[in-house]
BADRENDREN-521878 format. One line per 10 residues: number of its first residue (from 1); their letters; for each residue x negated, y, z negated of C-alpha. Coordinates in steps of 0.05 Angstrom, whole numbers, plus 5000, padded with zeros to 4 digits. Each point is the difference from the previous one (the first is absolute). Layout:
<rs>
NUM = A = X Y Z | ... .
</rs>
This chain:
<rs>
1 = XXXXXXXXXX = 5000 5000 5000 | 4977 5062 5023 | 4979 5068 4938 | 5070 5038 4990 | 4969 5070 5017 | 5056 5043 4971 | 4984 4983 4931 | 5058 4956 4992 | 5053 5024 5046 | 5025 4974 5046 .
11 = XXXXXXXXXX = 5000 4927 5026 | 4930 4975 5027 | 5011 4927 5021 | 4983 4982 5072 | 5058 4972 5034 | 4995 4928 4993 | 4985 5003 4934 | 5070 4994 4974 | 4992 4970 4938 | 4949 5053 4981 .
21 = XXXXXXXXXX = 5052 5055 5034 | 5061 4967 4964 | 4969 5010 4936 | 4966 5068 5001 | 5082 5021 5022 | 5022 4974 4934 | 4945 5037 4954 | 4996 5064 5036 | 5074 5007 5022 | 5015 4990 4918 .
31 = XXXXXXXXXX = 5033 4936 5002 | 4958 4963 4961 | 4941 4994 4953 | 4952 4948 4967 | 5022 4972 4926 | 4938 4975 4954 | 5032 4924 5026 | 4981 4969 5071 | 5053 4996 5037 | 5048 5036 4968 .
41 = XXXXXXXXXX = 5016 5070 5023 | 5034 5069 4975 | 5056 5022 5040 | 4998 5074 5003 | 5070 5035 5003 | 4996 5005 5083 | 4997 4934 5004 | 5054 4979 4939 | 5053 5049 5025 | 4997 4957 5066 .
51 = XXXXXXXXXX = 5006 4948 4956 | 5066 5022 4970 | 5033 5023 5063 | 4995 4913 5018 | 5036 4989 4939 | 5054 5055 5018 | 5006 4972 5059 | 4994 4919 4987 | 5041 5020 4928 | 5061 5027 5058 .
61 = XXXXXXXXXX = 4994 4941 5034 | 4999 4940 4947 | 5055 5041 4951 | 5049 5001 5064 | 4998 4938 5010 | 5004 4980 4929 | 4930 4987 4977 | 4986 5025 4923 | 4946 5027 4974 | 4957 4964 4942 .
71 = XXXXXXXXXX = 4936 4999 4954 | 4969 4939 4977 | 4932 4991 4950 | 4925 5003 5035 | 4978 4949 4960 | 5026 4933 5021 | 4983 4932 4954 | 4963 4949 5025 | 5050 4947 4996 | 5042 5037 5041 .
81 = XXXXXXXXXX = 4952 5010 5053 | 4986 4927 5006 | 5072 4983 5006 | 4995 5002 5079 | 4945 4950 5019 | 4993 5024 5072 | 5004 5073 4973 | 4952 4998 4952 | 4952 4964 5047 | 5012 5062 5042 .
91 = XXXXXXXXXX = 4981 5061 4955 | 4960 4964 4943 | 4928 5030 5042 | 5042 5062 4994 | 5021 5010 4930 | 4976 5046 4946 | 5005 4966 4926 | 5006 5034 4941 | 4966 4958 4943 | 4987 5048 4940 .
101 = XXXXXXXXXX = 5042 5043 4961 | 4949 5032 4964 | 4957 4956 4961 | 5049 4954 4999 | 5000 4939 5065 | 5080 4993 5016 | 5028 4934 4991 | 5021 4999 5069 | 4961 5039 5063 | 5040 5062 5031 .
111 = XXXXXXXXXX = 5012 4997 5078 | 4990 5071 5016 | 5062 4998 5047 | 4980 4992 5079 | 5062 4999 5022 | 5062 4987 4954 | 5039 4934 5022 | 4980 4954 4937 | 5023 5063 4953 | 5062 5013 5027 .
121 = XXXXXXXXXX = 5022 4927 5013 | 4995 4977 4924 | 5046 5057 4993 | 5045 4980 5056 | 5013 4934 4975 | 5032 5025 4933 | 5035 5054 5043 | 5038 4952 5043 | 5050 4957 4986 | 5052 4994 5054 .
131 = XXXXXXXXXX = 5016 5021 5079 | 5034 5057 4962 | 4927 5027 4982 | 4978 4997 5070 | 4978 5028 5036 | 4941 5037 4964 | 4955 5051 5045 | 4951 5038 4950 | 4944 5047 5027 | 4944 5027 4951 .
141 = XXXXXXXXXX = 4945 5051 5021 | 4940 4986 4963 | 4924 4990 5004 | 4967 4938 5011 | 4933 4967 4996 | 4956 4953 5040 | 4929 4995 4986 | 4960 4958 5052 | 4983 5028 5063 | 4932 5024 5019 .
151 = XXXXXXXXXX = 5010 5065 5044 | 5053 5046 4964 | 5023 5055 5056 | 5041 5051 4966 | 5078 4988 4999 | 4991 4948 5048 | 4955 4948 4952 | 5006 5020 4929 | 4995 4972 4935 | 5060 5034 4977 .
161 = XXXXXXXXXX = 5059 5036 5047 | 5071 5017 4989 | 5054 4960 5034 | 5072 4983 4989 | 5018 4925 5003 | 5068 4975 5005 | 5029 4935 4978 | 5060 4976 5022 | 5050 4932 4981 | 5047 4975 5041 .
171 = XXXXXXXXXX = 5051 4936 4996 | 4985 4989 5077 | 4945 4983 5043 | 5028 5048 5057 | 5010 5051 4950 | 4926 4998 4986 | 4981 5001 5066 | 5047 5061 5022 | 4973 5036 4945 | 4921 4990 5020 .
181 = XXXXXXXXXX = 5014 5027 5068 | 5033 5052 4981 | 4952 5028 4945 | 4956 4997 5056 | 5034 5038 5048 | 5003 5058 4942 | 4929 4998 4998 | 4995 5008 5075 | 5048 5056 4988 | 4950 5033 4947 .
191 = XXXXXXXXXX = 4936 4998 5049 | 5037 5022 5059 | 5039 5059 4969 | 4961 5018 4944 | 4929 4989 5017 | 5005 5002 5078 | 4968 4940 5012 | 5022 4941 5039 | 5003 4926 4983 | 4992 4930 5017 .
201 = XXXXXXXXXX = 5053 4952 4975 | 4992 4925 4986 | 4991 4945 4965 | 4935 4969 4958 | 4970 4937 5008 | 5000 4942 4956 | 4927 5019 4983 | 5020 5077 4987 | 5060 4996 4973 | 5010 5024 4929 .
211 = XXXXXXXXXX = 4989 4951 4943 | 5057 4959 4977 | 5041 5023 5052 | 5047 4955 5056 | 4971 5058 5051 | 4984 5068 5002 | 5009 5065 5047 | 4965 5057 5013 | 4981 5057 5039 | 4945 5026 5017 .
221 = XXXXXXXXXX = 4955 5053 5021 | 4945 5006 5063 | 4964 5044 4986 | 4946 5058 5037 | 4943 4956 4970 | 5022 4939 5045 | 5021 4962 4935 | 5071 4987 4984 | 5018 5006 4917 | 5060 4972 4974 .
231 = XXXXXXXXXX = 5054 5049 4983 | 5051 4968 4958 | 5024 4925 4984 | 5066 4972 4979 | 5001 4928 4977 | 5061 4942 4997 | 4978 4965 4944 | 5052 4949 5013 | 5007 4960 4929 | 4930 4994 4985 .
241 = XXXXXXXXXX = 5012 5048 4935 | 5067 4986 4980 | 4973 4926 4991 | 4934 5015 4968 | 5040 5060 4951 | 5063 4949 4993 | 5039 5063 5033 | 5072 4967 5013 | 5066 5018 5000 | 5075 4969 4991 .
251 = XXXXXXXXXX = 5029 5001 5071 | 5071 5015 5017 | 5009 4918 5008 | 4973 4991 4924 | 4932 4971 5025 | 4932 5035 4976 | 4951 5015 5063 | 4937 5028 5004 | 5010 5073 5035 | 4963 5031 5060 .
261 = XXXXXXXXXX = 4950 5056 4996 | 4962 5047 5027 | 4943 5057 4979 | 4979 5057 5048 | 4937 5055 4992 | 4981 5063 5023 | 4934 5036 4979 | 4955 5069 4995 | 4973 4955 5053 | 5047 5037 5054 .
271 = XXXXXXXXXX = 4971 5064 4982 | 4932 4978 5025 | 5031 4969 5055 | 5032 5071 5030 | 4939 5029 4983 | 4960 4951 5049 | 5050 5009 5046 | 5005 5073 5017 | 4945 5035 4969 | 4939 5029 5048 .
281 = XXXXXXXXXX = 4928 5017 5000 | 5018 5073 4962 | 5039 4965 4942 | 5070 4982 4981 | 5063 4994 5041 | 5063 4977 4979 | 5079 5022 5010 | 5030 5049 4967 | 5053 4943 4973 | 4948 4977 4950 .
291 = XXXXXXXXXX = 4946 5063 4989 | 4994 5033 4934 | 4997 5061 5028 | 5038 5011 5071 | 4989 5069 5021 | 4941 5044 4977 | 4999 5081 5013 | 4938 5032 5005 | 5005 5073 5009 | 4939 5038 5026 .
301 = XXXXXXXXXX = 4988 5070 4969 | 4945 5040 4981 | 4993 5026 4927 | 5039 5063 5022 | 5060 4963 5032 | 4992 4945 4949 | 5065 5025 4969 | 5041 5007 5062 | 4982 4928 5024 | 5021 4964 4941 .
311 = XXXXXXXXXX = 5065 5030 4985 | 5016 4976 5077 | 4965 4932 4990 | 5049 5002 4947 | 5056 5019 5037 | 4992 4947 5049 | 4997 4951 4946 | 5070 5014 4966 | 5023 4987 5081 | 4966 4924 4988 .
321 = XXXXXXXXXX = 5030 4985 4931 | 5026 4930 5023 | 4925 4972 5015 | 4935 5010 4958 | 4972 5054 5007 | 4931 5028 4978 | 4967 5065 5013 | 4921 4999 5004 | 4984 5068 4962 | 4931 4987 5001 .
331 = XXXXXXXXXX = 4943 5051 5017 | 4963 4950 5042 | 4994 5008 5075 | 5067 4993 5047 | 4963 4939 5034 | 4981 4970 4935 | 5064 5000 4988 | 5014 4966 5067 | 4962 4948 4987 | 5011 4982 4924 .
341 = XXXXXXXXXX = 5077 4994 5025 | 4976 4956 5058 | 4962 4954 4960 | 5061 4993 4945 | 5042 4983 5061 | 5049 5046 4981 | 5053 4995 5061 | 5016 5075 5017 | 4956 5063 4989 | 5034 5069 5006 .
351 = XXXXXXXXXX = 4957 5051 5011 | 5017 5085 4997 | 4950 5053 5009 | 5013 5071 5002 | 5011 5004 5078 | 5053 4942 4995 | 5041 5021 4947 | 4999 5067 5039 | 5032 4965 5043 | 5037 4962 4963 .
361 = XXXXXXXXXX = 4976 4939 5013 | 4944 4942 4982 | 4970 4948 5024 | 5016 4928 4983 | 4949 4950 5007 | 5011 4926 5000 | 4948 4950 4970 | 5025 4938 5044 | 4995 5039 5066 | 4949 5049 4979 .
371 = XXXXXXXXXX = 5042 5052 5040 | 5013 5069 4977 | 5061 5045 5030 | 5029 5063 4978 | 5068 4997 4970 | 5050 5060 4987 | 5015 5002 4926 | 5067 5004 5006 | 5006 4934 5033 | 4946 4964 4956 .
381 = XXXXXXXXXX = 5053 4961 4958 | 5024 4969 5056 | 4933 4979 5034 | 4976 4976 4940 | 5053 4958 4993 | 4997 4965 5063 | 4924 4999 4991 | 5007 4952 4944 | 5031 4949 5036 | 4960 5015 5061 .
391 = XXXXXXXXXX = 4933 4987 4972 | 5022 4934 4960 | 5026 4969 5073 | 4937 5021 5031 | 4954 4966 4954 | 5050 4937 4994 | 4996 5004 5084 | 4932 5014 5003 | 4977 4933 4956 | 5061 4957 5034 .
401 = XXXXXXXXXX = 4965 5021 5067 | 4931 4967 4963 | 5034 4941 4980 | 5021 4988 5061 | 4941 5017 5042 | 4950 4959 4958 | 5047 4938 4996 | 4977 4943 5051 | 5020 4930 5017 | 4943 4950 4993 .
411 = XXXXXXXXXX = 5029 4928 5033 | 4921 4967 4987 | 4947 5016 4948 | 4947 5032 5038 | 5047 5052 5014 | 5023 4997 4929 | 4939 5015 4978 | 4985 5060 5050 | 5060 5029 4977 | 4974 4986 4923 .
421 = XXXXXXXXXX = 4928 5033 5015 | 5035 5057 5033 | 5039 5026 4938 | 5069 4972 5036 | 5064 4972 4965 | 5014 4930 5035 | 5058 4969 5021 | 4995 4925 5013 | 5028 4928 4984 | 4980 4949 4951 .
431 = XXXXXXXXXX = 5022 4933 4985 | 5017 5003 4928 | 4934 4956 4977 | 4967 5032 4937 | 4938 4969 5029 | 5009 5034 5068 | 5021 5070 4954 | 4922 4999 4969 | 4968 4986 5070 | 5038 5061 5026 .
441 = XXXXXXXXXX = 4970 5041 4931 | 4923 4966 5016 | 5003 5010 5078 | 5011 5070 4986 | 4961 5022 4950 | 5053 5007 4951 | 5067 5021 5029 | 5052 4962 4971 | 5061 4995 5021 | 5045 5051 4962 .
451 = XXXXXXXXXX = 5071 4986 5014 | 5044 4957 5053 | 5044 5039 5041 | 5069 4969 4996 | 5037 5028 5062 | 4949 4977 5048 | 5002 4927 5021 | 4938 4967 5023 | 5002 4981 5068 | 4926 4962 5014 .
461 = XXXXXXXXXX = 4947 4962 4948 | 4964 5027 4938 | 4945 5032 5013 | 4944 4961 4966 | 5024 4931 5004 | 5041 5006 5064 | 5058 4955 4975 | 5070 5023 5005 | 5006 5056 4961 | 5052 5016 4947 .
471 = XXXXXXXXX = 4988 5075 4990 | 4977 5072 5022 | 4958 5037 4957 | 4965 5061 4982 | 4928 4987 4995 | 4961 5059 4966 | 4943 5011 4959 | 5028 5033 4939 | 4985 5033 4925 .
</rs>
């Protein structure tokens, strides 16, 4: 990496380093900072009020369609944990214990929770009792952790992140399974009309899938760097828990069954993820639908107008009072300015000097586009208002157009693999063999594949083993 040479400012990572760009956004656009612990980060309020308007958004959702809000314990025995064989085989390289109280060694070791199923299922077998009871669809937001990993990458590897998870019981298979699609299709709608960012939809293999669970779903992310990420996951647990919790309930023919469920997660994960997406070599970009701060005015004066310009940057900001709205009152330079809003991605700059308010007008600049064009105050309510929506539908174009452009078929592995080495998404078809699933991950040089598509049928053989194959697939090296 290259000396920054504006002591600081500025973002001074050549263009394919993306990693080393990604994370020089997060520090010097405010988002984040270091804590004392690896892996675990600070989330600075830029990057937490994004937070919050997901769980405005996802809260609307869920609550609509019936979904209640929860809060179980962090600390999760170890009994409980090992409840689910398959489950705890899953996380246990993942889990955090708590041992100590104290001086004192606890009589049993505390799960620091990783994610919440065992917790909430002991509770869910005293809660239920008949079909009358059913069904139950709980949602918490909470932090997690997960300890082993080797490479933390801010929001999108950490320790510790924020998440909700939602657990659902149902007296029906179908029920469970309507209810994973669906929760899925809300988290499509959060990506695409919150964050701007398109998704792929599909299906995990046996291999990914999440542990303990009949399947899992997810969508995810491809992303600038060439890598895809996954986005969110909902799970049919089918009756693995409700057996392994003794979760059952008295049915409306007097019988006691074992019911159906399902658990579903979203993460500070996503925020990283719209980050990668839009953001440039000059810092941050990101909608106005999820910025802290959507408009910024920055009026240009000189000490003896100083006055005069920020009464009217004032002014214009009592037009704006349905968006957020700061004024930069700094003495530093007008293209300081610029460029501090630029690298904070904030969506829209207004900017009024002397000879526009003259003329009563100023100029609007738009961090997306990087265009600037005069605008009559009079009508600035109006523009701005169609601005909003304009810029979100531009970036959620611009990265559809990415998606689609750096999406190609690969029917046999050398081209596979070209498409692998040249930072592509794959398509291509695969017979359904775990065996033939780790050749695909070793010919590559560590794409996996990260989700089956579900509305395409394969028409020709898999592409390692050439046998008939069962299913097309995403093939991507990912984080």
């Amino acid at each position: 990496m290259k000396k920054n040479k504006d002591k600081g400012l500025g973002i001074d990572a050549e263009k394919d380093e993306f990693g080393d760009r990604y994370t020089q956004i997060l520090l010097k656009a405010e988002l984040i900072d270091y804590s004392p612990v690896s892996g675990c980060y600070i989330l600075r309020p830029r990057a937490y009020a994004m937070w919050e308007k997901v769980q405005d958004y996802f809260n609307r959702l869920i609550k609509k369609d019936g979904v209640k809000n929860v809060y179980f314990p962090l600390f999760i025995p170890e009994s409980l944990l090992n409840k689910e064989k398959e489950h705890v085989k899953g996380f246990s390289p993942e889990v955090a214990w708590v041992t100590h109280a104290g001086n004192s060694e606890l009589k049993e070791k505390l799960a620091i929770r990783p994610t919440s199923e065992t917790i909430m299922y002991s509770a869910f077998s005293k809660w239920i009792r008949s079909w009358r009871d059913l069904p139950l669809r709980l949602n918490q937001w909470a932090n997690v952790v997960r300890w082993e990993f080797k490479h933390p990458l801010p929001l999108l590897r950490s320790r510790e992140f924020l998440w909700q998870e939602g657990h659902s019981v149902f007296a029906l298979q179908n029920e469970a399974d309507e209810e994973v699609y669906k929760i899925r299709e809300f988290y499509e709608d959060v990506f695409k009309n919150v964050y701007a960012v398109p998704v792929i939809k599909g299906r995990k293999t046996e291999k990914e899938k999440f542990a303990g669970a009949e399947y899992t779903l997810s969508i995810e992310v491809f992303l600038p760097s060439g890598k895809a990420v996954q986005g969110a996951t909902t799970h049919n647990l089918g009756q693995n828990f409700s057996k392994s919790f003794d979760i059952t309930f008295l049915g409306k023919n007097e019988k006691k069954s074992y019911p159906f469920q399902t658990s579903w997660g979203l993460s500070t994960r996503s925020i990283g993820i719209a980050i990668m997406v839009h953001s440039d070599n000059k810092g941050l970009v990101l909608s106005p639908r999820i910025a802290e701060t959507q408009i910024v005015i920055v009026p240009i004066f000189t000490e003896e107008n100083k006055k005069e310009m920020l009464g009217a940057a004032e002014e214009i900001k009592s037009k704006l009072n349905n968006y957020s709205v700061e004024i930069d009152t700094s003495d530093k330079t007008p293209g300081f300015k610029f460029n501090d809003s630029e690298l904070k991605g904030i969506p829209i700059r207004i900017e009024i000097g002397k000879k526009d308010l003259d003329k009563n007008e100023v100029t609007i600049f738009r961090r997306d586009t990087l265009k600037r064009e005069g605008v009559k105050i009079g009508n600035l309510a109006d523009t701005i208002r169609k601005l909003i929506d304009d810029i979100h539908n531009n970036l959620y174009n611009k990265a559809e157009k990415f998606l689609e452009d750096n999406t190609i078929f690969a029917n046999d592995i050398t081209k596979l693999k070209k498409s692998i080495s040249e930072k592509k998404l794959a398509l291509t078809e695969w017979c359904g063999d775990e065996k033939c699933e780790e050749h695909i991950k070793s010919e590559t040089g560590g794409a996996k594949i990260i989700c089956i598509n579900e509305e395409l049928k394969p028409k020709k053989n898999c592409v390692y083993c050439k046998k008939k194959a069962k299913y097309v697939v995403y093939v991507a090296k990912s984080y």
